[in-house]
Structures are given as structure tokens and as C-alpha cells.
C-alpha positions as a Markdown table, in Angstrom:
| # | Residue | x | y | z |
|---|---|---|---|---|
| 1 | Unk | 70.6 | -60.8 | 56.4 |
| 2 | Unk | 74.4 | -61.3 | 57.5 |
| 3 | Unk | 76.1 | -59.0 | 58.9 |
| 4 | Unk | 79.7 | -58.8 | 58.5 |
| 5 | Unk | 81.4 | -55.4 | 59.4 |
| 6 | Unk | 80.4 | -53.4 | 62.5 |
| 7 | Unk | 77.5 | -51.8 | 63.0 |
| 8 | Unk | 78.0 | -47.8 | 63.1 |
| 9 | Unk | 75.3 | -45.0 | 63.8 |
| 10 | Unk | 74.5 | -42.4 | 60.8 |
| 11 | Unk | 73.0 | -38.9 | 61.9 |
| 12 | Unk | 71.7 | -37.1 | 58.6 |
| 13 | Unk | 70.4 | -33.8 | 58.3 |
| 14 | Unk | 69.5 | -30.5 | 55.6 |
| 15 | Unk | 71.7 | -27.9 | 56.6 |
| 16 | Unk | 71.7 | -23.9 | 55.7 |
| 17 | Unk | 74.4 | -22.7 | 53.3 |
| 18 | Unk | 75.1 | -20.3 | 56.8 |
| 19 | Unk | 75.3 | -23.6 | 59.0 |
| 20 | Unk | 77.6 | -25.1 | 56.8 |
| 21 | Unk | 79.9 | -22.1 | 56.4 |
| 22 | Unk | 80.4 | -21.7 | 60.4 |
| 23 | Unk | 80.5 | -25.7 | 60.9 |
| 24 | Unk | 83.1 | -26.6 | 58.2 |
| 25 | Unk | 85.1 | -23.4 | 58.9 |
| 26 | Unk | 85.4 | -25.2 | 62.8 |
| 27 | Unk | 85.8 | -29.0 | 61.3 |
| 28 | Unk | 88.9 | -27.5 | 59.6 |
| 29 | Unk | 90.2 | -26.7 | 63.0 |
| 30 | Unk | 89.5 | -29.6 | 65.1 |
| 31 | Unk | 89.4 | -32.8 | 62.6 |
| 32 | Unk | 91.6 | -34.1 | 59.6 |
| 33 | Unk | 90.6 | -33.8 | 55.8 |
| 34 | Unk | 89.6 | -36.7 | 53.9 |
| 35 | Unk | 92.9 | -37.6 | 52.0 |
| 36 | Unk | 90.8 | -38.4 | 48.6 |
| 37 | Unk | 90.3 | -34.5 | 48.9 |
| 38 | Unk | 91.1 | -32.1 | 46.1 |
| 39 | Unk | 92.6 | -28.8 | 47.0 |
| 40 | Unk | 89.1 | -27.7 | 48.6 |
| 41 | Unk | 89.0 | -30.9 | 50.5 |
| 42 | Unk | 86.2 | -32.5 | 47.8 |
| 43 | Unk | 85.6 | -35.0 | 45.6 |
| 44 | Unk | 83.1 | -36.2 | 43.1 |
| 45 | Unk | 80.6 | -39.5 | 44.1 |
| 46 | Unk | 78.8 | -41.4 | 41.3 |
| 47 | Unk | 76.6 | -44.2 | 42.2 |
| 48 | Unk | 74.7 | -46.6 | 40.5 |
| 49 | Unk | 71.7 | -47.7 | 42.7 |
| 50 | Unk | 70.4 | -51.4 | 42.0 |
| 51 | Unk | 67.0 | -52.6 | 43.2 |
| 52 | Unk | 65.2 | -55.5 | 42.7 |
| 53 | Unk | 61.9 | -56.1 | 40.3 |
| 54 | Unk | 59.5 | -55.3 | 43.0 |
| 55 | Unk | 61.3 | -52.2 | 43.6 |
| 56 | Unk | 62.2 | -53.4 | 47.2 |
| 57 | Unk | 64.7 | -50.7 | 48.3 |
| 58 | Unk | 62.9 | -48.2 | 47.4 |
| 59 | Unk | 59.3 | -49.1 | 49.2 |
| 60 | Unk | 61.4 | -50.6 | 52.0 |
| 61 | Unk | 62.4 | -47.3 | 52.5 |
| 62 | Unk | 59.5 | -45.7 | 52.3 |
| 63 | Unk | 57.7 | -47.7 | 54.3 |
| 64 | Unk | 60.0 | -47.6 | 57.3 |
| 65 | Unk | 61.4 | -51.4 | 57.1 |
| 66 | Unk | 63.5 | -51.5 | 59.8 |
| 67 | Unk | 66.3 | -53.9 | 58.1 |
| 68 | Unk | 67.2 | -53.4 | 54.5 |
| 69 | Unk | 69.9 | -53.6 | 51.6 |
| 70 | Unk | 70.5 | -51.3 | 48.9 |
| 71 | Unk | 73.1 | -52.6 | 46.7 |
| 72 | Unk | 75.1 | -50.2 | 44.3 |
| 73 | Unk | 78.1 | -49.6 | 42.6 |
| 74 | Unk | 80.2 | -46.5 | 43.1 |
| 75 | Unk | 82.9 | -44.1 | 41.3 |
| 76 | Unk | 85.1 | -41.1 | 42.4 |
| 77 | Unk | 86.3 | -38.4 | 40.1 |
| 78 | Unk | 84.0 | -40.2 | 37.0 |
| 79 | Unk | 86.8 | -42.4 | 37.0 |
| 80 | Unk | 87.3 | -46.1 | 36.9 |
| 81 | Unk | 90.6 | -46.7 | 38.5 |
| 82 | Unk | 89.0 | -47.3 | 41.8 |
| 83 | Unk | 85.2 | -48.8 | 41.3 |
| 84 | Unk | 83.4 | -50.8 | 44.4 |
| 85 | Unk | 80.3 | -52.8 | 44.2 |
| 86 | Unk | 78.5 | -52.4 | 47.4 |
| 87 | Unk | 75.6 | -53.0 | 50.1 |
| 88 | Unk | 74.7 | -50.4 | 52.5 |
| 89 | Unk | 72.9 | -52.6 | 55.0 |
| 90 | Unk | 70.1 | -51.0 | 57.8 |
| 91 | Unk | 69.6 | -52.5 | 61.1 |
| 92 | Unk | 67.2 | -50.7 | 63.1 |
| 93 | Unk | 68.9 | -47.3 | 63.6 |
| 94 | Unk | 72.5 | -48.6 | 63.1 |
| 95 | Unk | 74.1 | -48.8 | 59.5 |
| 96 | Unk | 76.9 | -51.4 | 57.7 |
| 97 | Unk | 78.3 | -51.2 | 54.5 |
| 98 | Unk | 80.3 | -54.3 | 53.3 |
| 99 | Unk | 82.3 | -53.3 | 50.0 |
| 100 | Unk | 84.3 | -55.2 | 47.0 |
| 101 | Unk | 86.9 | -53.4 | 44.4 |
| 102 | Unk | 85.6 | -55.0 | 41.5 |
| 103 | Unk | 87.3 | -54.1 | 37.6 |
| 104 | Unk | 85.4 | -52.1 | 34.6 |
| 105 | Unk | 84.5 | -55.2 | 33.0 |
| 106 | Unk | 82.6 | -57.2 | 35.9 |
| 107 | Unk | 80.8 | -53.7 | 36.5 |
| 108 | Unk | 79.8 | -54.0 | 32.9 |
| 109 | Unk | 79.1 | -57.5 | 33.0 |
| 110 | Unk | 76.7 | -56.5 | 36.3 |
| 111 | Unk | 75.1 | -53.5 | 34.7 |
| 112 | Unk | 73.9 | -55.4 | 32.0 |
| 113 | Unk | 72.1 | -57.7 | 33.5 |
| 114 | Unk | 74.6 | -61.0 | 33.8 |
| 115 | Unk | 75.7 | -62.7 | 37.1 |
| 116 | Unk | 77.2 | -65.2 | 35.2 |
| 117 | Unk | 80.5 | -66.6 | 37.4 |
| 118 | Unk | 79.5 | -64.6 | 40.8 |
| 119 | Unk | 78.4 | -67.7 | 42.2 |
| 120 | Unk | 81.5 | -69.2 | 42.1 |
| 121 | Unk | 83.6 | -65.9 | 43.9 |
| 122 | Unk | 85.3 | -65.9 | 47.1 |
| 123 | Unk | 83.5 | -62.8 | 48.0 |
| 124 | Unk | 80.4 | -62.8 | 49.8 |
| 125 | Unk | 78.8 | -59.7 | 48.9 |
| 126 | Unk | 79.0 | -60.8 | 45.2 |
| 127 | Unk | 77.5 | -64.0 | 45.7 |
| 128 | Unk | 74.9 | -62.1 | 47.2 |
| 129 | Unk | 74.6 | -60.2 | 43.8 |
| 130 | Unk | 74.3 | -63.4 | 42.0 |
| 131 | Unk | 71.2 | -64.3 | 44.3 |
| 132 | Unk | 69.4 | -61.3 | 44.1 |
| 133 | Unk | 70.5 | -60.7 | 40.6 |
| 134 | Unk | 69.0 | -64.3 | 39.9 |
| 135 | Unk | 65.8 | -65.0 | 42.5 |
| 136 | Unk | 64.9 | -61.0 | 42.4 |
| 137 | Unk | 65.6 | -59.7 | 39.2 |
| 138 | Unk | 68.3 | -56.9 | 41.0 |
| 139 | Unk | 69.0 | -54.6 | 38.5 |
| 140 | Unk | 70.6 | -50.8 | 38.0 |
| 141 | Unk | 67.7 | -48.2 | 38.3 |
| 142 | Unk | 68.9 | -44.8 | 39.1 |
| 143 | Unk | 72.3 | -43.0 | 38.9 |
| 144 | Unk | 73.3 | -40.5 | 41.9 |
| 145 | Unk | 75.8 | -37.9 | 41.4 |
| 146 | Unk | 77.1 | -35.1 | 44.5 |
| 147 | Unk | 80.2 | -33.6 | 45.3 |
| 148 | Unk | 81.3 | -34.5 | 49.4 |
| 149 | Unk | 83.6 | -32.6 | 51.7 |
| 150 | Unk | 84.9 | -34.7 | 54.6 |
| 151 | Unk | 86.1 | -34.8 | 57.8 |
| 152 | Unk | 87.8 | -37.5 | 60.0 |
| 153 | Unk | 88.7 | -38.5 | 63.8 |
| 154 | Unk | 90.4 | -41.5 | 64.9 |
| 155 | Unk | 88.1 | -41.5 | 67.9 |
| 156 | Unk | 85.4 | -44.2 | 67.3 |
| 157 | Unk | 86.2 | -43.5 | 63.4 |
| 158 | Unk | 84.2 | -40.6 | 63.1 |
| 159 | Unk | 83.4 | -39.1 | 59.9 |
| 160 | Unk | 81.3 | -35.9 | 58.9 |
| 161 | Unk | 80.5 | -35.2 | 55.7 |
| 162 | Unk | 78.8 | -32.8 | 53.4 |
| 163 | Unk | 77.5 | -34.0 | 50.5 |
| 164 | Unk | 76.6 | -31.1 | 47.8 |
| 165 | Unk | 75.2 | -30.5 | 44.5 |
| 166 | Unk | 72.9 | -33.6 | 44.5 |
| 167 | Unk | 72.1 | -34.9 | 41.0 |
| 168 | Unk | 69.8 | -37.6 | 39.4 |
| 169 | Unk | 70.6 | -39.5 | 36.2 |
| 170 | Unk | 67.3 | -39.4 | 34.8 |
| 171 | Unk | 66.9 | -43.3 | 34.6 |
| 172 | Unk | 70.3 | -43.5 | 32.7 |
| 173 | Unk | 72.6 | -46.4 | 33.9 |
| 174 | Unk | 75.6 | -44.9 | 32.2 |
| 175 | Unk | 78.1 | -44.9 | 35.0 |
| 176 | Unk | 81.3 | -44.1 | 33.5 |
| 177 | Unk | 79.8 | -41.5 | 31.3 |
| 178 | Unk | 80.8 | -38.0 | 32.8 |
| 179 | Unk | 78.6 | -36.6 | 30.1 |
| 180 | Unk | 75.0 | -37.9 | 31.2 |
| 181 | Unk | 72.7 | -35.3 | 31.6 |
| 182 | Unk | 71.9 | -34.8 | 35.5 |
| 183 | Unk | 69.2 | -32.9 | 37.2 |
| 184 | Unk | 68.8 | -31.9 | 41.0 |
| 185 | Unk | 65.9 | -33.2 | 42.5 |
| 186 | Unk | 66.0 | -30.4 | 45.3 |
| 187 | Unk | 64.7 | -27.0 | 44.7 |
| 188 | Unk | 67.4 | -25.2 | 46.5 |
| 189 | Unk | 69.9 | -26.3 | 46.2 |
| 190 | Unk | 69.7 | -28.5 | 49.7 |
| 191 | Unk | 73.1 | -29.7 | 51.2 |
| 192 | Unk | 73.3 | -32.7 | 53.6 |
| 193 | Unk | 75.4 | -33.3 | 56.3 |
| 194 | Unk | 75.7 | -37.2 | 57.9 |
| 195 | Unk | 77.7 | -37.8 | 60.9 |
| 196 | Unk | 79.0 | -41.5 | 61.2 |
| 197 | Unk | 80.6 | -43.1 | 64.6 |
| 198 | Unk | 80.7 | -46.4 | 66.2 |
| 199 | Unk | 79.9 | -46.6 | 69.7 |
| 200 | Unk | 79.7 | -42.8 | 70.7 |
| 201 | Unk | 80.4 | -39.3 | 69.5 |
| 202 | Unk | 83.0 | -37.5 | 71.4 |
| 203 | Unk | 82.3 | -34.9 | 73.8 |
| 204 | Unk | 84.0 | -31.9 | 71.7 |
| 205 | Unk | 82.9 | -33.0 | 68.5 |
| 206 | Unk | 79.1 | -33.5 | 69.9 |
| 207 | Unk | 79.4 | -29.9 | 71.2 |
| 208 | Unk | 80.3 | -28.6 | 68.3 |
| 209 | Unk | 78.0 | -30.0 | 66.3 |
| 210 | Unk | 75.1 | -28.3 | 68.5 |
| 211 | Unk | 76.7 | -25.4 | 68.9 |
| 212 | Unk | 77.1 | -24.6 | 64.5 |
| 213 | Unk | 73.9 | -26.6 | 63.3 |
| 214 | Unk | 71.2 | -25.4 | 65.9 |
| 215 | Unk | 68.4 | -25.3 | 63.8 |
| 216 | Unk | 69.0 | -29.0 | 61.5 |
| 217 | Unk | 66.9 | -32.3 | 62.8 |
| 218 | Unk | 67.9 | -35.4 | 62.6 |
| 219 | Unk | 66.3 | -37.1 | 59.7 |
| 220 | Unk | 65.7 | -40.0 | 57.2 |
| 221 | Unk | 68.0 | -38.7 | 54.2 |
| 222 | Unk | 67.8 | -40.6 | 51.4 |
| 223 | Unk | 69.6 | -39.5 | 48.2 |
| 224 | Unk | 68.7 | -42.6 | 46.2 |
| 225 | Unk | 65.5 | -42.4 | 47.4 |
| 226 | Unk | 65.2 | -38.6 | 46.2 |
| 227 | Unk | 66.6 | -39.4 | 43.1 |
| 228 | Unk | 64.2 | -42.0 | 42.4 |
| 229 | Unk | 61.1 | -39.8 | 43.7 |
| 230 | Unk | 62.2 | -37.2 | 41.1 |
| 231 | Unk | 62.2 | -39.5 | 38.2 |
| 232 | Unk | 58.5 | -40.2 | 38.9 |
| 233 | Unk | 58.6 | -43.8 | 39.7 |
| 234 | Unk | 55.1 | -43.1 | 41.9 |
């Protein structure tokens, strides 16, 4: 498993509508909005999760595998202007995501099931692809749909999000259909905020943090994994 990119920490936890209300009202003060931000500082995600024939993401996952990939390719706004093929890499508690802008039609190509020519591309991640597309049968399993508000510092590239209104695909692979039914795997509506940093979190932003979100935990959020749980793959 190369690693490429830096290695960054990723804080995740379930937050109360009332948490979220006092903490974002503060972010607003203190730290920039994300410039893909509509007018309320959000914008729409759509991934496509990939995962190999034994299901390897998902039980890695599970089972607490300290290093794992999970390779996907994601949308904004259920458009296709901007579409990346990606792989969110684990290292023990650290995180890495390398990412290539890749156009419709090689997204098409990959969602159907044909490698053909990755081998030969200049970018690493996609010759990755090829081999796991090729040795492990990676194919798309799950669509993940949520709306995210974020938050940035220059300071060790901080970035705190919330990501909102979580939705599975219901085992459609569909990606640039805005019309595939979705269904929330949460009961209530849950809302997640992640914190990402390199080295350390500053002081003020730290404080902050403990001083809105007393009650949250830090935990081992998994959207795709939640997604895929709903759709009854166990």
C-alpha cells in the first residue's frame, strides 16, 4: 500500500441538531467557508463506492483492519463538470486520499466494469484501478448521497465539516442520475461532524470544539459502511 500524499488525522462524531446549531454559528466566526459553498455555505456529495468481490472494504472495516482502501468516484451538485475517481487510504489512525479528475466517459467506461487502457495511464491511482479492477473483481456497489457544510483554516489545513441528510442508493450505481430513489439509513435524522488536520489542531479551534460539542465521542463513522449495512448485505 503506497502512500503518496500526507498522512492527516480525521476525528468523526454524531452530533445533536442543538450542538450543531451553537458550533457552526461560532465556525462562522472564527474560520472561512468552503468556497464550493452555496449561499448557506453547502453543497451536494454523490459517491460511488467500489469494493472488491470479497467485499474487502466493507469487512475490512468492520473488522477493524488497521490499513485499508476504499476506492470511489465522486460528484458535486449531481453534476459532471467536476468528477474524481478516488482512494481514501487508512493507516492506523491517520487518513490519505489520493484523487484523479477523470471525464464522464472513463467514469462510464469504470462503472461498467472495463479497465481497458488504465494500465497504460500516467496516473497511479488508476493503474491501481486496473489491478484491483482486474486481480479483485473491484466493482461499484453502493451509491452515497449527503449535503456538507464546511469550514477551513490555513493552520495545518484544517477542515470541519458537517455532512447532513445521509442517503443510500439502494444498490443503484446510477451516478449521474439526480433522480435515483435514496433512502436514509439513520432513524433520525443523524448529522456527522469530521474534523481533519495534519500535525495538530490549534489551541482556539480545539477549545472550541469542546466547549460546543460536549456530549459527541470520537467514533468510527462510516457512511459507506452505513449505507451498505442498510441495504442488507449481512
Amino acid at each position: 500500500m503506497a502512500i503518496t500524499v500526507p498522512l492527516r488525522h480525521e476525528l468523526k462524531y454524531y452530533i445533536t441538531p442543538l450542538e450543531y446549531e451553537v458550533l457552526s454559528r461560532q465556525l462562522r466566526r472564527v474560520l472561512d467557508k468552503d468556497p464550493f459553498g452555496d449561499e448557506n455555505n453547502e453543497y451536494h456529495i454523490r459517491s460511488l463506492y467500489f469494493d472488491t468481490i470479497f467485499n474487502d472494504a466493507l469487512t475490512d472495516k468492520l473488522d477493524g483492519v488497521k490499513n485499508r482502501d476504499k476506492y470511489r468516484i465522486r460528484i458535486y451538485n449531481f453534476s459532471d463538470k467536476v468528477i474524481k475517481m478516488e482512494c481514501k487510504t487508512k493507516v492506523g489512525s491517520l487518513i490519505s486520499k489520493r484523487s484523479a479528475k477523470i471525464p464522464r466517459i472513463l467514469a462510464e467506461q469504470l462503472i461498467a466494469g472495463d479497465p481497458t487502457g488504465l494500465e497504460q495511464s500516467r496516473s497511479g491511482l488508476l493503474r491501481d484501478i486496473f489491478r484491483e479492477m482486474k486481480l479483485n473483481y473491484l466493482r461499484p456497489v453502493v451509491l452515497v448521497d449527503y449535503v456538507r457544510e464546511a469550514y477551513l483554516h490555513p493552520a495545518e489545513e484544517v477542515r470541519i465539516t458537517f455532512d447532513k441528510q445521509l442517503h443510500s442508493g439502494l444498490g443503484s450505481v446510477d451516478l449521474f442520475n439526480p433522480h435515483v430513489p435514496t433512502v436514509s439509513p439513520f432513524d433520525h435524522n443523524e448529522m456527522i461532524l469530521e474534523v481533519k488536520f495534519n500535525r495538530f489542531l490549534p489551541n482556539h479551534i480545539r477549545d472550541l470544539l469542546c466547549t460546543c460539542v460536549q456530549s459527541a465521542q470520537n467514533s468510527a463513522i462510516s457512511k459507506y459502511v452505513w449505507c451498505r449495512r442498510f441495504e442488507n448485505f449481512e
